[in-house]
VMD Tcl script that draws the C-alpha trace (Angstrom):
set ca {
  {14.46 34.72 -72.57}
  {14.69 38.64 -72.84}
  {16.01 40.82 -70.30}
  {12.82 42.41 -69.87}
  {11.30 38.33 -69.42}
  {13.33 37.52 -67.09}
  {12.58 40.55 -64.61}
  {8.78 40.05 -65.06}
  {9.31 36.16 -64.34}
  {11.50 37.04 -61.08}
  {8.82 39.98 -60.44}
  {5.96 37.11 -60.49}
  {8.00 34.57 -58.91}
  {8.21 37.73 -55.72}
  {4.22 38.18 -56.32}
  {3.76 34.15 -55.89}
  {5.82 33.71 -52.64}
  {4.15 36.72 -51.19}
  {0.78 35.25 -51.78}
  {1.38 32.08 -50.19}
  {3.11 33.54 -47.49}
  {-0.19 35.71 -46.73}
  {-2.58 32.53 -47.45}
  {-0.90 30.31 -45.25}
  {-0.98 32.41 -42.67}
  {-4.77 33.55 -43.27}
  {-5.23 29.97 -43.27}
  {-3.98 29.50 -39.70}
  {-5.81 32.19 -38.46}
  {-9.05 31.01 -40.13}
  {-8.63 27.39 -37.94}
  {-7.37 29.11 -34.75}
  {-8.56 32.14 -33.87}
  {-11.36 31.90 -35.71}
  {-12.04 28.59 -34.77}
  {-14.64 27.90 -31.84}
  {-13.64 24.83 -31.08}
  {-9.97 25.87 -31.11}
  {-10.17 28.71 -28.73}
  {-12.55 26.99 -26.19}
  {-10.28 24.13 -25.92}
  {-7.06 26.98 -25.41}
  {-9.38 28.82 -22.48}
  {-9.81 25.38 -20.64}
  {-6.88 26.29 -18.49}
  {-7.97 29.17 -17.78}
  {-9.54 30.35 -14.70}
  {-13.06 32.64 -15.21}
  {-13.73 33.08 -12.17}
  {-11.55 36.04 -11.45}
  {-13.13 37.85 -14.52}
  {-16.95 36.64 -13.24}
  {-16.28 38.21 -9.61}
  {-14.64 42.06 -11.36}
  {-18.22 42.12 -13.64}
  {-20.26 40.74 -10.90}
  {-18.99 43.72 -8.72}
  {-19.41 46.07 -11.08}
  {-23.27 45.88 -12.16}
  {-24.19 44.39 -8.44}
  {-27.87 45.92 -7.59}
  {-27.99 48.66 -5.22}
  {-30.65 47.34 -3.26}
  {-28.20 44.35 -2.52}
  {-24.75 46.52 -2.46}
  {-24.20 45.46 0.97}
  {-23.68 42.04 0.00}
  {-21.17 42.76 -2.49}
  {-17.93 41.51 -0.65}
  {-19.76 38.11 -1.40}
  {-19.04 37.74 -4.81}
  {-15.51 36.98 -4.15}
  {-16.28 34.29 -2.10}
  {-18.89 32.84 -4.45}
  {-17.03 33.25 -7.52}
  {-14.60 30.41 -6.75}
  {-18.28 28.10 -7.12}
  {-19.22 29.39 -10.38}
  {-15.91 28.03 -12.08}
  {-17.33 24.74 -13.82}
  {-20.09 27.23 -14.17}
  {-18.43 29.43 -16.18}
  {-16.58 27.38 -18.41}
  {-19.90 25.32 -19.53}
  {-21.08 28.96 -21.44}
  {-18.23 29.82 -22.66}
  {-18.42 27.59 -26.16}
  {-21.77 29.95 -26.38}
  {-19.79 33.21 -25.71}
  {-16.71 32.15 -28.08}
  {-19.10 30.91 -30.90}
  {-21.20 33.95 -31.07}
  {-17.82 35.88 -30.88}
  {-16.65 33.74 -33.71}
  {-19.86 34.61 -35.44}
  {-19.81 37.65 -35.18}
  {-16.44 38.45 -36.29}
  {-16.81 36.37 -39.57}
  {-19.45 38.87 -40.25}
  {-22.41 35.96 -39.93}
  {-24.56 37.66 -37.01}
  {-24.79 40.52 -34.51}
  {-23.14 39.29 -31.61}
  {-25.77 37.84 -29.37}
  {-25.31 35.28 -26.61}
  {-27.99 33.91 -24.09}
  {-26.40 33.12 -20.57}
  {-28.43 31.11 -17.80}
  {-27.89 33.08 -14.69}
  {-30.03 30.21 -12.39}
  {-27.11 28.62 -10.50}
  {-25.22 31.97 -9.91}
  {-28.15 33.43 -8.61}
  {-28.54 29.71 -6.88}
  {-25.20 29.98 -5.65}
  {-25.36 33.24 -4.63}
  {-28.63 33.12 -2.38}
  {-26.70 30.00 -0.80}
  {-24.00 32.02 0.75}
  {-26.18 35.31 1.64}
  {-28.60 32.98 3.85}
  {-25.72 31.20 5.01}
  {-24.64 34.84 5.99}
  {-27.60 35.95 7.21}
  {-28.69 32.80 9.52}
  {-25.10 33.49 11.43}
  {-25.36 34.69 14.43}
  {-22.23 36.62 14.74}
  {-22.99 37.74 11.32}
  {-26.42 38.87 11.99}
  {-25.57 40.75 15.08}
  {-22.81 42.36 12.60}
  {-25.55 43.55 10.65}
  {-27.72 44.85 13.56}
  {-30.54 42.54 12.93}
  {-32.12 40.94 15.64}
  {-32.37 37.12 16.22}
  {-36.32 36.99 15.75}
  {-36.25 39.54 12.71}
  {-33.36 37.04 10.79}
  {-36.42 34.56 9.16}
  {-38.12 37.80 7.95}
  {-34.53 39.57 6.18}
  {-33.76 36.42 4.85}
  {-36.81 35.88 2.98}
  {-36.40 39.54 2.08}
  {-33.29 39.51 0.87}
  {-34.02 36.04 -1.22}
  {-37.10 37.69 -3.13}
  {-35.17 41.05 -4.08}
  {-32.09 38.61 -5.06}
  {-34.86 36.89 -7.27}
  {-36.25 39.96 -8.81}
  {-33.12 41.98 -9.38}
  {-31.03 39.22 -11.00}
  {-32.35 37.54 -14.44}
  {-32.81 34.05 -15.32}
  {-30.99 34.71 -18.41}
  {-28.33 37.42 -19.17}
  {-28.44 38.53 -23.04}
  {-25.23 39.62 -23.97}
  {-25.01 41.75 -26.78}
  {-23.52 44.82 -28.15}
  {-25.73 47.17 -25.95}
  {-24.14 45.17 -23.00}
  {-20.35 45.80 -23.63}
  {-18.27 49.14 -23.27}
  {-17.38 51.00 -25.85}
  {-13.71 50.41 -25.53}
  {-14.45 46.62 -25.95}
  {-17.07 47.16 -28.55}
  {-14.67 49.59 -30.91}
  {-12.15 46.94 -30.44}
  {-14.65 44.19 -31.69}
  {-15.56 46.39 -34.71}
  {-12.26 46.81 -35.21}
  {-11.65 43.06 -35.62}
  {-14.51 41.97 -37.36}
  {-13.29 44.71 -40.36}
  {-9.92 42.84 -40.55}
  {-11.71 39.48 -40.27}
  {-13.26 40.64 -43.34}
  {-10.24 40.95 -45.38}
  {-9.27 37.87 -43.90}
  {-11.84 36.03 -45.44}
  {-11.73 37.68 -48.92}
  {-7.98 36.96 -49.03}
  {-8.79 33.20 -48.41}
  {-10.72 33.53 -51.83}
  {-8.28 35.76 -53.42}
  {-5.10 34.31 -52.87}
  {-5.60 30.97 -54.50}
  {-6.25 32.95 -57.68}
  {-3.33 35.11 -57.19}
  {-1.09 31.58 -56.84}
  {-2.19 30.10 -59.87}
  {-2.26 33.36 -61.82}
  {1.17 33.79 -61.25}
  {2.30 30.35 -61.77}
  {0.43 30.45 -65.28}
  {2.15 34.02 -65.83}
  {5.78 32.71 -65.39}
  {5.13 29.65 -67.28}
  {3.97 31.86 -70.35}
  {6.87 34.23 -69.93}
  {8.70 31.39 -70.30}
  {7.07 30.11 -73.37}
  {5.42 27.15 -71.76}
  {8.92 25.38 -70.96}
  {7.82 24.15 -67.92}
  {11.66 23.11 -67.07}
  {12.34 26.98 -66.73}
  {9.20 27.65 -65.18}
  {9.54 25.82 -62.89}
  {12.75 27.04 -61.83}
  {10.68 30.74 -60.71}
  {8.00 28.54 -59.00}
  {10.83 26.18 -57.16}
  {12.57 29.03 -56.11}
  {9.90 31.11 -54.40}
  {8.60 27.96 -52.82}
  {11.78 28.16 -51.22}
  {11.63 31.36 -50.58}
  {7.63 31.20 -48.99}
  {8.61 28.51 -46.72}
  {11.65 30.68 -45.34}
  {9.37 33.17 -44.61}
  {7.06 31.65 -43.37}
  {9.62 29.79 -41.06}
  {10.35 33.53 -40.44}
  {7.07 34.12 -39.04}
  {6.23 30.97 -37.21}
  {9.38 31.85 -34.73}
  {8.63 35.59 -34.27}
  {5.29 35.55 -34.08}
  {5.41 34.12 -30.61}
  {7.96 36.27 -29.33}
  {6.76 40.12 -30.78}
  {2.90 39.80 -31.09}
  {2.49 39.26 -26.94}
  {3.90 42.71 -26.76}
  {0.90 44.09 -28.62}
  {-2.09 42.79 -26.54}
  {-3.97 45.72 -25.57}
  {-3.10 47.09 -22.11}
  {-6.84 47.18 -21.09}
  {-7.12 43.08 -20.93}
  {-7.75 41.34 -17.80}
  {-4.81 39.96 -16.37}
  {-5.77 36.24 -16.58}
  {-6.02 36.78 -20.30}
  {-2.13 38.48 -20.42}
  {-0.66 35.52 -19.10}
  {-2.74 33.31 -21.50}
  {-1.89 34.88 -24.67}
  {1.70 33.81 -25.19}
  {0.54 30.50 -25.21}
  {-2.67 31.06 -27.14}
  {-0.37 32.98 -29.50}
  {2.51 29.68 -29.51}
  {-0.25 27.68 -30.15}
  {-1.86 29.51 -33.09}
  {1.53 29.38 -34.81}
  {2.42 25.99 -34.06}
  {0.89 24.92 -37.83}
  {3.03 26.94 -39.64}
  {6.11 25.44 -38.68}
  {4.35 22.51 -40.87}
  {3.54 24.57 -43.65}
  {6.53 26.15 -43.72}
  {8.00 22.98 -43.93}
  {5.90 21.23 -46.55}
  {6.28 24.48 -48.50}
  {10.24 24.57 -48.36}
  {10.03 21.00 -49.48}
  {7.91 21.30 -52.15}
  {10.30 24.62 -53.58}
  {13.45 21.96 -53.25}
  {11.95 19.29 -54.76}
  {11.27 21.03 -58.01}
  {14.31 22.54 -58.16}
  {16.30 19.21 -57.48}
  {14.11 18.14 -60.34}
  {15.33 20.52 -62.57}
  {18.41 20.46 -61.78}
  {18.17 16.60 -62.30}
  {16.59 16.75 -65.52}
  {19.28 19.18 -66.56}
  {22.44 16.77 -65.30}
  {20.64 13.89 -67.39}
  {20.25 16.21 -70.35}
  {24.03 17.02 -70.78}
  {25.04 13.43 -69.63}
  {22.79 12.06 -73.02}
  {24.25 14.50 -75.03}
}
mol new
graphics top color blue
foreach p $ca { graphics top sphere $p radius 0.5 }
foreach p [lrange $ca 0 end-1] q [lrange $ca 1 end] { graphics top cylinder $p $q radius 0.2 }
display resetview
């Protein structure tokens, strides 16, 4: 081979580990994060409740405001609660990230507002409580029935949760993420091509002797699964640090696992990849020592 041959073949061979550097990691992504099932299962640990009580407080009614202080203690109630809509809240995430559908999610809001007319009667029908409250003893029936009815009216059946719902700071940073989501997906489509592109390049460069070409392809397998080795332990360790500092602090202390846990299939990839690289090149390298020993 040329001078110039040989550059182009190691310039492919660069152009071929790259790829499957970036496609094995797009695939990971594509069966983690972006995987329903995957993240539902992570957030099982996870306690809601803490997050359901801070939005609870914040878009209380008025009418009720001095009931607030109750959320806290019926938040604690609402965990199993809270964890049987979230596969609805991370699958119309998922959905709409992927680009498939606005993101739109129906939540029941019957047992929290159950729940929560529970420990306001409870409240109200106490006598200390009551006398707290300046309401007197024959007046309590009345309030309570009230307060029950405007509880009723005030809170929905259902809460819609949609883009109109969430702040802009959280909605920018959805946006955001559903435009690299985008590439993400192209690049699963792309790459492939890319790989086998390159592999056919090299092995034309080197005029179809596949013992040569295979050399190039051997060696940046190697070199892929190094990398990628590369970013299965650093991952981990770097991309905590970049978690936005506006997220809830239940969620900081769940990413580095989340994050551990994403990367975790790599390390096999990485593996297989490295193997496959060696293999061809002990192959060669084989073929070669038998060559010379026959001749």
């Amino acid at each position: 081979m040329s001078g110039a041959r040989v550059v182009l073949a190691w310039m492919l061979g660069l152009v071929l580990a790259v790829a499957v550097v970036a496609l094995e990691v797009a695939v990971v992504l594509s069966t983690t994060v972006l995987n329903p099932a995957f993240v539902t299962s992570e957030l099982a640990g996870v306690e809601l409740h803490p997050l359901i009580a801070e939005r609870a407080r914040e878009s209380f009614p008025p009418e009720l405001a001095l009931f607030a202080d109750t959320v806290d203690e019926v938040a604690p109630d609402l965990e199993s609660w809270a964890h049987e809509q979230l596969p609805a809240v991370v699958q119309a995430a998922t959905s709409y990230l992927r680009g498939e559908q606005d993101f739109r999610v129906v939540v029941s809001m019957e047992q929290p507002k159950r729940v929560l007319g529970a420990h306001i009667e409870e409240l109200l029908r106490n006598a200390e409580a009551a006398e707290m409250l300046g309401i007197p003893p024959a007046r309590v029936e009345a309030i309570v029935a009230f307060v029950l009815h405007q509880l009723d009216n005030l809170v929905p059946d259902v809460l819609v949760i949609d883009e109109t719902f969430l702040d802009a700071q959280t909605l920018g940073v959805l946006r955001q993420a559903r435009s690299y989501v985008s590439y993400l997906e192209l690049s699963l489509k792309v790459l492939p091509i890319v790989c086998i592109l390159s592999v056919l390049l090299i092995a034309a460069l080197c005029s179809w002797r596949l013992k040569l070409a295979a050399r190039y392809a051997g060696a940046s397998l190697c070199v892929a699964g190094i990398a990628v080795l590369a970013v299965a332990g650093l991952a981990p360790v770097y991309l905590p640090r970049a978690i936005p500092g506006a997220i809830p602090a239940q969620l900081v202390a769940f990413v580095p696992g989340f994050v551990a846990d994403c990367c975790r299939p790599l390390f096999a990839y990485a593996t297989a990849t490295l193997a496959a690289g060696a293999v061809v090149l002990l192959a060669v390298l084989w073929r070669e020592g038998r060559g010379r020993t026959g001749g």
